[in-house]
N, C-alpha and C positions, 0 to 999 in steps of 0.2 A: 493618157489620162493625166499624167504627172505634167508633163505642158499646159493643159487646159486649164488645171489647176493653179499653176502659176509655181510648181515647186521647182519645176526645172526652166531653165531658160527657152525663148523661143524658139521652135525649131529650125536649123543652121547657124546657130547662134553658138560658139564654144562652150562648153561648162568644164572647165577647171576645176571647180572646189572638191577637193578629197569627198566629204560627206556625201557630195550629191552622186559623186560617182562609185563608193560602197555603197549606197542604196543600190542603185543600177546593178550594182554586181552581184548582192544579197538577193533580190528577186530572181535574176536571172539564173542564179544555182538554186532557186528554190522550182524555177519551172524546168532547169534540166532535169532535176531528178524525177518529178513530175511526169514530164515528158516520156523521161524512157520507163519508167514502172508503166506506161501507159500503154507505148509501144509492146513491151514485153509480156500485159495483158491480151492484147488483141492479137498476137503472133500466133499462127494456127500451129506452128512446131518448131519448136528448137527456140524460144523465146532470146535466150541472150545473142546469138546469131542475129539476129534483128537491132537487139540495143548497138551492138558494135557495130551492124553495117549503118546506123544512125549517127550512130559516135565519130565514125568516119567522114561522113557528109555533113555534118556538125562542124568536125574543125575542118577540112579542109574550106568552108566559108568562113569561120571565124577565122583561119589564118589568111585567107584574103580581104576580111574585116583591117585585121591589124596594116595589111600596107593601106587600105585606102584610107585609115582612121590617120597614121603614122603624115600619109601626103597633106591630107586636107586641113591637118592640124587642128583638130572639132574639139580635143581638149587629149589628157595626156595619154602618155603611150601604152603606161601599166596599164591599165584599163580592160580595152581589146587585147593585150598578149594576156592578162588574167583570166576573159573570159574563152580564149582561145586553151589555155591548158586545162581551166575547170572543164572541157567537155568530157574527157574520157573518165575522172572521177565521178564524175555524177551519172555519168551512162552507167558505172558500175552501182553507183548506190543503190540507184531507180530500180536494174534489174535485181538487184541484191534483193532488195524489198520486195520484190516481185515471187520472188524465188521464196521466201520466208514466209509470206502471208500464205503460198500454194502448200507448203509443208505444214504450216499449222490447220489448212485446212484438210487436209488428210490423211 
């Protein structure tokens, strides 16, 4: 959507600028956490079992993000290693939250 819009460059096009690339990062930790309270809702047992085996298949691509972001030089390197180490924080928040909303409701 942020392409179409014109706030990001076209796509295969680098984007370098700091801003545009903490936006990207901002959303993206906003839909991990997301994500896994999500996961953690629909798990029929053992809920955080489920967030870390997500968490796991999480970074293991985002850490194959980082060498292909790192070759193709689409823009800087912090970037992908940022969003490769936010994954097991926010698998923890997501379930955290998960875990909090189910004790307040019981």
């Amino acid at each position: 959507m942020l392409h179409v819009l014109r706030v990001y460059p076209p796509w295969g096009q680098p984007m370098f600028d700091p801003g545009l690339n903490l936006l990207a990062l901002s959303y993206r930790l906003v839909y991990g956490v997301l994500g896994s309270y999500l996961t953690a809702r629909l798990a029929p047992h053992n809920p955080m079992r489920h967030v870390w085996v997500g968490a796991i298949i999480g970074f293991v691509l985002s850490a194959a993000g980082v060498i292909v972001a790192i070759q193709t030089k689409l823009g800087p390197a912090w970037y992908p290693i940022a969003l490769a180490l936010s994954v097991f924080p926010t698998a923890w928040l997501g379930g955290m939250l998960h875990r909090r909303g189910n004790n307040l409701r019981n």
